[in-house]
DRENBATOR-831648 format. One record per atom (N, C-alpha, C): x, y, z; residue in three letters; atom name. Coordinates in nm, 2 decimals, always signed. Last residue first. Example, Ala and Ser with C-alpha at 12.3 -4.5 7.8 and 13.67 -1.06 7.14 Angstrom:
<sites>
+1.28, -0.22, +0.71, SER, N
+1.37, -0.11, +0.71, SER, CA
+1.29, +0.00, +0.79, SER, C
+1.32, -0.57, +0.78, ALA, N
+1.23, -0.45, +0.78, ALA, CA
+1.32, -0.33, +0.78, ALA, C
</sites>
This chain:
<sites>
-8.82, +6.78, +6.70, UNK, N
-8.91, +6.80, +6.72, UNK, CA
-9.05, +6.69, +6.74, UNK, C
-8.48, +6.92, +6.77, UNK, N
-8.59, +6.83, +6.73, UNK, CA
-8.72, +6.85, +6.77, UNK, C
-8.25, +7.10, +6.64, UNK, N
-8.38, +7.12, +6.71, UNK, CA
-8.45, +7.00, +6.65, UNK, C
-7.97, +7.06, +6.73, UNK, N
-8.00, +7.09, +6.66, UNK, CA
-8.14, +7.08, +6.73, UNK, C
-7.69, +7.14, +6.88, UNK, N
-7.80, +7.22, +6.88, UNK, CA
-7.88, +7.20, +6.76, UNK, C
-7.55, +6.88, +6.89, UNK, N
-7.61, +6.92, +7.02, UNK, CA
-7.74, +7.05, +7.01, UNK, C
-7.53, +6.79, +6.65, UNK, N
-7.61, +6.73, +6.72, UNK, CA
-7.66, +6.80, +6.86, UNK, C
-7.33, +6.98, +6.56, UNK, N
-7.48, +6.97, +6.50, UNK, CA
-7.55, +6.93, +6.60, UNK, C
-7.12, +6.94, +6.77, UNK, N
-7.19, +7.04, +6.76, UNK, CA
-7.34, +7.03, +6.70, UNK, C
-7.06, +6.64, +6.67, UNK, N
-7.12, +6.67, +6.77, UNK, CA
-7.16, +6.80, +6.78, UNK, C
-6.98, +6.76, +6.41, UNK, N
-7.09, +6.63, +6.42, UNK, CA
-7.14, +6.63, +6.60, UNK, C
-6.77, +6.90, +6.48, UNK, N
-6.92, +6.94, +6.42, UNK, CA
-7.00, +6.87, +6.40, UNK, C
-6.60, +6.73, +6.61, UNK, N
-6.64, +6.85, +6.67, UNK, CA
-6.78, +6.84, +6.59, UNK, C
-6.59, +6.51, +6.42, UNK, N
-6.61, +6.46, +6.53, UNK, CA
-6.69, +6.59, +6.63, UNK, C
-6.46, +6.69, +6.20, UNK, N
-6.57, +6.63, +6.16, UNK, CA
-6.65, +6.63, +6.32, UNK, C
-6.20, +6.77, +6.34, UNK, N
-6.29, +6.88, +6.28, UNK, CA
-6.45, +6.80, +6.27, UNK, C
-6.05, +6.54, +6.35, UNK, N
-6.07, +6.60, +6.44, UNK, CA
-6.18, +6.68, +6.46, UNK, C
-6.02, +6.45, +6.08, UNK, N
-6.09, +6.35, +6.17, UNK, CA
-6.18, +6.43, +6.31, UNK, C
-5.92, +6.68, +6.00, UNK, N
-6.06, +6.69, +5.90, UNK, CA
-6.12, +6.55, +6.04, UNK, C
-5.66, +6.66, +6.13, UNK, N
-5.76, +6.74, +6.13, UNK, CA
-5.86, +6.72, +6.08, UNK, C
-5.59, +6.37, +5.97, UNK, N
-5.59, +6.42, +6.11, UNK, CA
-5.71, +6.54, +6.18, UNK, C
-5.62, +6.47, +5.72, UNK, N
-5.65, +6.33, +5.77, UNK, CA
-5.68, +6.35, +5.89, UNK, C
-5.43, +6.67, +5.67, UNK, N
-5.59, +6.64, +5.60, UNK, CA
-5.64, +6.54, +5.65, UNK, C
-5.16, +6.57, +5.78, UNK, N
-5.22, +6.71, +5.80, UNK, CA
-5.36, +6.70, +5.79, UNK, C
-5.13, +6.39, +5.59, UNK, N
-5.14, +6.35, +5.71, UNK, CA
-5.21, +6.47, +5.79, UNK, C
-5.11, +6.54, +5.37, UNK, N
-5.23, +6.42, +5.35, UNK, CA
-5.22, +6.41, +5.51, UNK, C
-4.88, +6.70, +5.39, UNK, N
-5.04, +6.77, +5.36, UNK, CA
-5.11, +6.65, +5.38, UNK, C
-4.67, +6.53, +5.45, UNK, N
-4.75, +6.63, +5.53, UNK, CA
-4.90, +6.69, +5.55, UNK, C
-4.71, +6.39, +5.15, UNK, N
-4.74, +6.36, +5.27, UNK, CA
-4.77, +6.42, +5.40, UNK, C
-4.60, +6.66, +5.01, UNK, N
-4.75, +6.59, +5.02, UNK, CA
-4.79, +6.49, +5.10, UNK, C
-4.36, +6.78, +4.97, UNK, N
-4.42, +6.78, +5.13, UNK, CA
-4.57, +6.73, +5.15, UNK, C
-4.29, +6.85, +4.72, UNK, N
-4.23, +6.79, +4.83, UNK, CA
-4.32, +6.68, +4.93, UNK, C
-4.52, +7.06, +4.64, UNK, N
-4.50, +6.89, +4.67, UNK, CA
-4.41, +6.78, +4.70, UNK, C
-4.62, +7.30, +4.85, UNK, N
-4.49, +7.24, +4.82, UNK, CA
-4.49, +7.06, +4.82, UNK, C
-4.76, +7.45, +5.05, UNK, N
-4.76, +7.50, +4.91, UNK, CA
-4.67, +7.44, +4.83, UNK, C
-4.91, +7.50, +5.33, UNK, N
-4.73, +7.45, +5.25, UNK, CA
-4.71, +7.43, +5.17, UNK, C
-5.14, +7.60, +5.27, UNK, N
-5.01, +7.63, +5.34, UNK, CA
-4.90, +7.62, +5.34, UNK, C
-5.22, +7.47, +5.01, UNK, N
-5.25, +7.66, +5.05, UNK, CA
-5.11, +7.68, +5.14, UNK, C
-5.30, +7.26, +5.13, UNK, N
-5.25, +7.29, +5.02, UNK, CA
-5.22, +7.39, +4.99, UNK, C
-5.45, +7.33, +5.37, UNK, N
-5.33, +7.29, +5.41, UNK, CA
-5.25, +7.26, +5.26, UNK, C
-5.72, +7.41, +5.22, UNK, N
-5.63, +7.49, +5.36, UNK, CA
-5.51, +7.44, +5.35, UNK, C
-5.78, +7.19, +5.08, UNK, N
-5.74, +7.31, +5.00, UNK, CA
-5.63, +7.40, +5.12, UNK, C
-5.83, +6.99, +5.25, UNK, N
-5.74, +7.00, +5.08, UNK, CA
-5.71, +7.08, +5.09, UNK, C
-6.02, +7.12, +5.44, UNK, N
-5.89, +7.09, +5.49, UNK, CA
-5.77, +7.07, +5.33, UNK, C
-6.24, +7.14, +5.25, UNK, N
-6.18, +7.25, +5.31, UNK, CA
-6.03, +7.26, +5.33, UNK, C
-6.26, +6.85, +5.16, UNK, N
-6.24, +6.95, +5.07, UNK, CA
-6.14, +7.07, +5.18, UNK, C
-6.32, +6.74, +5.44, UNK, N
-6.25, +6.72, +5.37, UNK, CA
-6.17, +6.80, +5.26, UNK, C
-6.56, +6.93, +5.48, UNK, N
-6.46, +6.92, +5.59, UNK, CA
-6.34, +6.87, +5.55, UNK, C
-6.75, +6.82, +5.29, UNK, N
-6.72, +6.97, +5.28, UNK, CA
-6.58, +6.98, +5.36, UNK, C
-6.75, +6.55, +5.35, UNK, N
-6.73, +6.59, +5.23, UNK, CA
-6.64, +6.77, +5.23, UNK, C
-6.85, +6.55, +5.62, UNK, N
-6.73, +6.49, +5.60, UNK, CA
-6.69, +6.54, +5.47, UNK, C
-7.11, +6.65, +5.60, UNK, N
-6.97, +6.70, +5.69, UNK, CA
-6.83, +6.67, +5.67, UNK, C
-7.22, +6.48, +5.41, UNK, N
-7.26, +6.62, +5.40, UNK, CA
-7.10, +6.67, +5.48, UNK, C
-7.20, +6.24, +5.59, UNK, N
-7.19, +6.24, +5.44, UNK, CA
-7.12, +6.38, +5.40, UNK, C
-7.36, +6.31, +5.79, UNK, N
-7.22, +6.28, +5.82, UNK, CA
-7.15, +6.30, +5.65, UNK, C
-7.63, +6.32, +5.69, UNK, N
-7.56, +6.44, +5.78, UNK, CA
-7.39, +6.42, +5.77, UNK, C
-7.63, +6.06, +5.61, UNK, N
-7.67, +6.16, +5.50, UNK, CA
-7.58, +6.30, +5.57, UNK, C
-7.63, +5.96, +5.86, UNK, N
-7.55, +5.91, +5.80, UNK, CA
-7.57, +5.99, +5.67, UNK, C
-7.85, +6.05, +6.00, UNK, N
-7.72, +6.08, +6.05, UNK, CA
-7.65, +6.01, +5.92, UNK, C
-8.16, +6.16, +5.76, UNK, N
-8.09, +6.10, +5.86, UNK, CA
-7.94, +6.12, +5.91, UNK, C
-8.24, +6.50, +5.93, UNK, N
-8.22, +6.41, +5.84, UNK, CA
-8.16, +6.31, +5.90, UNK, C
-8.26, +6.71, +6.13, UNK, N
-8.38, +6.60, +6.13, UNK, CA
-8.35, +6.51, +6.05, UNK, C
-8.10, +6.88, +6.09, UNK, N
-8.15, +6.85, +6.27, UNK, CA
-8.22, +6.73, +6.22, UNK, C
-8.19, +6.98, +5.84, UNK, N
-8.03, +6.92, +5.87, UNK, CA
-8.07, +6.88, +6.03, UNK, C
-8.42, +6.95, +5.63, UNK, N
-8.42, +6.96, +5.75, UNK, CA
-8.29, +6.92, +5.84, UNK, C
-8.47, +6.98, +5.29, UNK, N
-8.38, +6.96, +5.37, UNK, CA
-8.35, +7.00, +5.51, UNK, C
-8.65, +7.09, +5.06, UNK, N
-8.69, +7.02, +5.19, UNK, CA
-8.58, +6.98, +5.30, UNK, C
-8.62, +7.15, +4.79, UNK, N
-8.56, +7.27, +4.93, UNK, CA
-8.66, +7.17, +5.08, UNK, C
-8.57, +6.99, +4.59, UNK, N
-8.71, +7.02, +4.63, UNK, CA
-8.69, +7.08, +4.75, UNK, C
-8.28, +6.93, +4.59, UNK, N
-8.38, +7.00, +4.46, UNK, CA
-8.56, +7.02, +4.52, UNK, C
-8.29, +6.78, +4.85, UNK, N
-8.25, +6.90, +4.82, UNK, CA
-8.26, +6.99, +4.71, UNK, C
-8.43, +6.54, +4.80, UNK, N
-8.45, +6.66, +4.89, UNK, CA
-8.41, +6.76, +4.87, UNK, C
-8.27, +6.40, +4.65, UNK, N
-8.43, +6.44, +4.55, UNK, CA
-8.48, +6.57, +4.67, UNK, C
-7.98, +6.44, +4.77, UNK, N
-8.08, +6.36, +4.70, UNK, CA
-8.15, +6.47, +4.60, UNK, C
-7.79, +6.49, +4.99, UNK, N
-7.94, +6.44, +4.99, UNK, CA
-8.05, +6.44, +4.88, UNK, C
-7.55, +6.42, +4.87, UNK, N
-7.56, +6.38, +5.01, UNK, CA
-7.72, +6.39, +5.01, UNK, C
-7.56, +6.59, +4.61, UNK, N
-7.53, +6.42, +4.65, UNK, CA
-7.57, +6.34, +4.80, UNK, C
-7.63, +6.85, +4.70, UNK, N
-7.74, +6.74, +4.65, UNK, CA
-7.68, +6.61, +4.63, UNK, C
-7.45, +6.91, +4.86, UNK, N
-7.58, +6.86, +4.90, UNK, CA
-7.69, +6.77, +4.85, UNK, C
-7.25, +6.90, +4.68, UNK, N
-7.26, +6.82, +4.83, UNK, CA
-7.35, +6.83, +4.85, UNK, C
-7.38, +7.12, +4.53, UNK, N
-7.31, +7.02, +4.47, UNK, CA
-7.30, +6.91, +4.60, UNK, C
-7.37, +7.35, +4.67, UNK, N
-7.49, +7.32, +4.63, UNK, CA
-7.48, +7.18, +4.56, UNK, C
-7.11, +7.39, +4.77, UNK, N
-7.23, +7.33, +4.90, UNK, CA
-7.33, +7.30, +4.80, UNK, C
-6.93, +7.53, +4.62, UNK, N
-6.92, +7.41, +4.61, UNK, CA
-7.04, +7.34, +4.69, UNK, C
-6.87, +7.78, +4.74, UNK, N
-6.91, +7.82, +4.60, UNK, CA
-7.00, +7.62, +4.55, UNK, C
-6.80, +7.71, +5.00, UNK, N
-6.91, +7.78, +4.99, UNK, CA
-6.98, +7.77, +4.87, UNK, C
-6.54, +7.60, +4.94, UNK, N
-6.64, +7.50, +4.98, UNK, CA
-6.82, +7.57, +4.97, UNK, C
-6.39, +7.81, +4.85, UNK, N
-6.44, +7.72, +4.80, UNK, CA
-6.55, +7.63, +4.81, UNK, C
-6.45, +7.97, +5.08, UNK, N
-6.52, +8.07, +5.00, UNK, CA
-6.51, +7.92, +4.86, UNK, C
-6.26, +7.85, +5.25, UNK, N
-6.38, +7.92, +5.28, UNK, CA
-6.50, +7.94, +5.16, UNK, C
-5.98, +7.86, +5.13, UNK, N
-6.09, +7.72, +5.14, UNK, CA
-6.21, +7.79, +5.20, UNK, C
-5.99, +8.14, +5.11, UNK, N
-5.95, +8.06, +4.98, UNK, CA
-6.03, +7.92, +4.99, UNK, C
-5.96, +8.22, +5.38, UNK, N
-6.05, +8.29, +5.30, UNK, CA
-6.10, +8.22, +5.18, UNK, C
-5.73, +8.05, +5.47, UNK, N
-5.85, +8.04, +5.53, UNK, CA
-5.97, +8.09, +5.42, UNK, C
-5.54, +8.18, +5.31, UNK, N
-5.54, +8.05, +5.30, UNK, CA
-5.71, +7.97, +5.34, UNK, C
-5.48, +8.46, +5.42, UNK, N
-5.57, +8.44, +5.30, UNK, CA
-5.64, +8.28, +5.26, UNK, C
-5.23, +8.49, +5.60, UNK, N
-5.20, +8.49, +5.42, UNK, CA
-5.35, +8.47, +5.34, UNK, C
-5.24, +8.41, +5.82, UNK, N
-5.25, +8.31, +5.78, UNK, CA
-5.19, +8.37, +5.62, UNK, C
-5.27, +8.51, +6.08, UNK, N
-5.16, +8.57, +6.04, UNK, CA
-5.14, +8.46, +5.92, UNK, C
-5.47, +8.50, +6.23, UNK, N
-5.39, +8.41, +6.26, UNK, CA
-5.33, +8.42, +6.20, UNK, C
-5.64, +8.72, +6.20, UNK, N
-5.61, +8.70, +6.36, UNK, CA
-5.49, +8.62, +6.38, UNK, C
-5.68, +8.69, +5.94, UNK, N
-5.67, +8.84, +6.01, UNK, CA
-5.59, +8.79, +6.12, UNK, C
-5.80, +8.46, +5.87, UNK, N
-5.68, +8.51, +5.85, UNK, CA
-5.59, +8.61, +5.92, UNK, C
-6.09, +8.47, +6.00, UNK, N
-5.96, +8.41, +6.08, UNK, CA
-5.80, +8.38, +6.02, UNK, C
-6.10, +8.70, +5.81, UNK, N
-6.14, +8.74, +5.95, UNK, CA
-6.05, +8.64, +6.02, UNK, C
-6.13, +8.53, +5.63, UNK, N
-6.09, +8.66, +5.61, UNK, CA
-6.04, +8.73, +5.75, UNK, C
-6.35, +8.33, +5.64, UNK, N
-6.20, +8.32, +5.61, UNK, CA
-6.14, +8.42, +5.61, UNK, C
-6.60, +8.53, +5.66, UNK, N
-6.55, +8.41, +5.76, UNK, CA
-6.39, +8.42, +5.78, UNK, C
-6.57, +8.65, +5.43, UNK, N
-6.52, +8.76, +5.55, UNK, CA
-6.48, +8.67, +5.64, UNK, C
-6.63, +8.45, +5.26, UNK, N
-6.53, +8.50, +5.23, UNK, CA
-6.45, +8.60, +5.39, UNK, C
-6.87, +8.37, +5.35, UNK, N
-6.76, +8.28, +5.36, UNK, CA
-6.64, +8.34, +5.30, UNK, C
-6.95, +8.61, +5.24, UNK, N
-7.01, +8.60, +5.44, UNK, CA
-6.85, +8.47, +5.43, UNK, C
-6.99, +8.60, +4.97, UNK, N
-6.93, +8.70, +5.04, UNK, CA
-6.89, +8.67, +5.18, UNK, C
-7.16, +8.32, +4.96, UNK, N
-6.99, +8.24, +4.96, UNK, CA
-6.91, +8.46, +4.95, UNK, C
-7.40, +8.39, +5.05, UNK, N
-7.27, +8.27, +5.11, UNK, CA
-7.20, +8.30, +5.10, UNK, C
-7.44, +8.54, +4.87, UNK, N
-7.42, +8.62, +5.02, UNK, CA
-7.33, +8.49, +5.11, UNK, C
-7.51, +8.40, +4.65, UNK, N
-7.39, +8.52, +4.64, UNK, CA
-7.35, +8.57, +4.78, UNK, C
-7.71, +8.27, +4.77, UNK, N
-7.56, +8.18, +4.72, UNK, CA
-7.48, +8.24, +4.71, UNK, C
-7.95, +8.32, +5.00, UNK, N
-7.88, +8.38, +4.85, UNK, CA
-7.75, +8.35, +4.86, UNK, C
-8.12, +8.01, +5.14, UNK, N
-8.07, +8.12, +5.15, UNK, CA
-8.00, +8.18, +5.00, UNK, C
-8.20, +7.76, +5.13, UNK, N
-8.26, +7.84, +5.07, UNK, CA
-8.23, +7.99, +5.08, UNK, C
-8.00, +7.69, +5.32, UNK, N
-8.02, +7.59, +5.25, UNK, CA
-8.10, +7.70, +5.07, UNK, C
-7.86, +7.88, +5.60, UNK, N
-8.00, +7.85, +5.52, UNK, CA
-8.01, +7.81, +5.35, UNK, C
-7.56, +7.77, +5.68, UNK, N
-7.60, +7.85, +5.65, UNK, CA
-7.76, +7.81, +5.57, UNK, C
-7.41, +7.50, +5.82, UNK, N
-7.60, +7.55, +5.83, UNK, CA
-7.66, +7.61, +5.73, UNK, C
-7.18, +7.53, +5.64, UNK, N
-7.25, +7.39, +5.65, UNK, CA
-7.38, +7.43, +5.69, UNK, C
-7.08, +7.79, +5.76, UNK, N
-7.08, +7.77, +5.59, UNK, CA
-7.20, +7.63, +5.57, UNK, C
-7.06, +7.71, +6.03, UNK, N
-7.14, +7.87, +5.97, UNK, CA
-7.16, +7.85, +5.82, UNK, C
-6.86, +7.56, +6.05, UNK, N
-6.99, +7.53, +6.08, UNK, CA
-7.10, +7.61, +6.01, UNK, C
-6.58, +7.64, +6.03, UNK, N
-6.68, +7.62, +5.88, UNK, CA
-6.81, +7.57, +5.93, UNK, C
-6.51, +7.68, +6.27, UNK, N
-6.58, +7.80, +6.19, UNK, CA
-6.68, +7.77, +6.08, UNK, C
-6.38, +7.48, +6.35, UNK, N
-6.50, +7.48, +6.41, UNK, CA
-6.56, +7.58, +6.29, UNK, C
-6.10, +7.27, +6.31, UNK, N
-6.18, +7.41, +6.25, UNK, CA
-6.33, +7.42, +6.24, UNK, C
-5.84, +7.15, +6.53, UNK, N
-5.98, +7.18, +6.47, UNK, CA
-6.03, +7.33, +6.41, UNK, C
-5.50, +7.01, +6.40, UNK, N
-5.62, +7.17, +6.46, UNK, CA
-5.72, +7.14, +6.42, UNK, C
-5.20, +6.88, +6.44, UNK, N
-5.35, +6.85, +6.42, UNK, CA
-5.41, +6.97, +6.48, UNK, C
-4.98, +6.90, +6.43, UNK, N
-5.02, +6.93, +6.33, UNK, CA
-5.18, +6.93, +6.29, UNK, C
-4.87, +6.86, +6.69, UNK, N
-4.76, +7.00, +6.59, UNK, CA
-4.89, +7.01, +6.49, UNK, C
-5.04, +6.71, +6.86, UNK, N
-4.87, +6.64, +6.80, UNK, CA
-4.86, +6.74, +6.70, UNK, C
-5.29, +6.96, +6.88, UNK, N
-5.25, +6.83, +6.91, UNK, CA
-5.13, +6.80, +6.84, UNK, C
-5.35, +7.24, +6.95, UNK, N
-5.22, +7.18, +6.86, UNK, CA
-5.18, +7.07, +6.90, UNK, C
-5.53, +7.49, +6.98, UNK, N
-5.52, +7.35, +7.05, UNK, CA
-5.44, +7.34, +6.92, UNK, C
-5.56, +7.79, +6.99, UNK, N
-5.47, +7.73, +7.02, UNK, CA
-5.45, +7.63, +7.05, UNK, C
-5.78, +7.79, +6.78, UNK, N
-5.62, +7.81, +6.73, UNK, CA
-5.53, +7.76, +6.81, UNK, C
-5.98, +7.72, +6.95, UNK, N
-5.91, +7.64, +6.87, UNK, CA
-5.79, +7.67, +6.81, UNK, C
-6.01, +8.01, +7.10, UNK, N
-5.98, +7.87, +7.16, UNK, CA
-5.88, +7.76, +7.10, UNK, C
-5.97, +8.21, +6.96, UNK, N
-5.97, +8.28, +7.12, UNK, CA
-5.95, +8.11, +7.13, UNK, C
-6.08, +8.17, +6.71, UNK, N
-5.97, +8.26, +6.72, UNK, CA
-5.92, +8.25, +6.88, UNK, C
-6.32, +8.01, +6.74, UNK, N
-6.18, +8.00, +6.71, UNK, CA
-6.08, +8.03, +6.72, UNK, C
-6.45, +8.19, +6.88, UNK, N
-6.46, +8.09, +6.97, UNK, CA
-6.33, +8.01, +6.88, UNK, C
-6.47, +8.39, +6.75, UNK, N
-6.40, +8.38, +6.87, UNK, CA
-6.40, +8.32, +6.92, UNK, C
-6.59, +8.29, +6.51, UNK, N
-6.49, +8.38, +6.50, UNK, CA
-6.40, +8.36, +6.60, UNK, C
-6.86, +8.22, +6.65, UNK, N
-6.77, +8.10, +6.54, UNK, CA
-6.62, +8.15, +6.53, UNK, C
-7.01, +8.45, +6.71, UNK, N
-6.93, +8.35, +6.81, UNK, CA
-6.84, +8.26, +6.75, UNK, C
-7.03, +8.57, +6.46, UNK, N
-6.92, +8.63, +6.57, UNK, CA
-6.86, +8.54, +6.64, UNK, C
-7.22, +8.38, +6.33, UNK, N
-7.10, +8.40, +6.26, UNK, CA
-6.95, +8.45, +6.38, UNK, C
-7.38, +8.41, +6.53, UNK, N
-7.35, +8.27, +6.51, UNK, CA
-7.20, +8.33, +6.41, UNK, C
-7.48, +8.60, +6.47, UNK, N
-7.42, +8.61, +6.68, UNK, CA
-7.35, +8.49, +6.59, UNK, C
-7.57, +8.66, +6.27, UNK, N
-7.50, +8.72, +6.25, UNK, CA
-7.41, +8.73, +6.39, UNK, C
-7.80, +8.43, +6.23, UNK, N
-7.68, +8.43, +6.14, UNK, CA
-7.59, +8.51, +6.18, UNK, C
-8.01, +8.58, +6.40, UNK, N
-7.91, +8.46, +6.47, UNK, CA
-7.79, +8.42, +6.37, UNK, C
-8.06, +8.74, +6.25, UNK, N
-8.02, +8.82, +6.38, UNK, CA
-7.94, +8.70, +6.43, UNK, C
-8.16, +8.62, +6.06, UNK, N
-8.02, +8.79, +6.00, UNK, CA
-7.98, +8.76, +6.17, UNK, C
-8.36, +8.57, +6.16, UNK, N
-8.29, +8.48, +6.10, UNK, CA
-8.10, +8.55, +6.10, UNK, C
-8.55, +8.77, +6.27, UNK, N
-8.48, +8.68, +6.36, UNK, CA
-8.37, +8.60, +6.29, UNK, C
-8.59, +8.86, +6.02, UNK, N
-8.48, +8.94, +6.11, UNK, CA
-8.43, +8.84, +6.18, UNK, C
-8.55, +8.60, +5.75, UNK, N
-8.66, +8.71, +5.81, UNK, CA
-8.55, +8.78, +5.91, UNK, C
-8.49, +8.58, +5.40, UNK, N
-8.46, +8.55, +5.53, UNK, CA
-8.54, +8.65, +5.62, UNK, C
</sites>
């Protein structure tokens, strides 16, 4: 990775922080639904980037919005899953591209992109809200819970990608 890269990974991780911690925490659609914007940072991270630094960085991610939200770690847990798990999503979602490190996420098609979002966003939410209520009792909660948000979550980051990504 070169500086400018380090330099925009590292505004992008902070802003992702506060912009959840300081916004999205507090949206609570009907008690159960929350977006989770953060994992954005895990989905760009450079495709050809070091795997070990992912899923450290997706550890402090989740770590950091445990910290603030008084979570227990839960965050850090789906964080650092999905991290360990991206090279596997990707290459279903793209193919023969992503063993040949060609993968342009601004430029691929939308429906490969959505693929990609929805997979990782799903998993995440599994795990996060399996994590929280921790009780099969209560598996319908969790599925409604996982449903709801991951709908909410996707919709955010699908439009986030879209808005910054770079075409050319």
């Amino acid at each position: 990775m070169q500086n400018k890269d380090i330099l925009i990974n590292i505004l992008r991780f902070i802003i992702l922080i506060l912009l959840q911690v300081f916004i999205l925490n507090n949206i609570n659609f009907l008690g159960f639904i929350n977006p989770y914007l953060y994992i954005f940072f895990i989905l760009i991270f450079p495709f050809n980037g070091n795997k070990a630094l992912l899923i450290f960085l997706s550890f402090l991610l989740g770590l950091c919005i445990d910290f603030f939200g008084d979570s227990g770690g839960i965050h850090a847990a789906a964080s650092v899953f999905i991290a360990y798990i991206r090279p596997a999503f990707l290459k279903f979602s793209f193919g023969v591209s992503y063993e040949h490190d060609s993968i342009k996420l601004g430029k691929s098609d939308f429906i490969k992109r959505f693929i990609y979002i929805a997979l990782m966003v799903i998993i995440h939410h599994v795990i996060l809200f399996s994590l929280e209520i921790f009780n099969t009792d209560h598996i319908l909660l969790i599925l409604k819970s996982t449903l709801f948000s991951s709908i909410f979550s996707i919709v955010l980051l699908v439009t986030t990608m879209s808005l910054f990504s770079r075409k050319s």
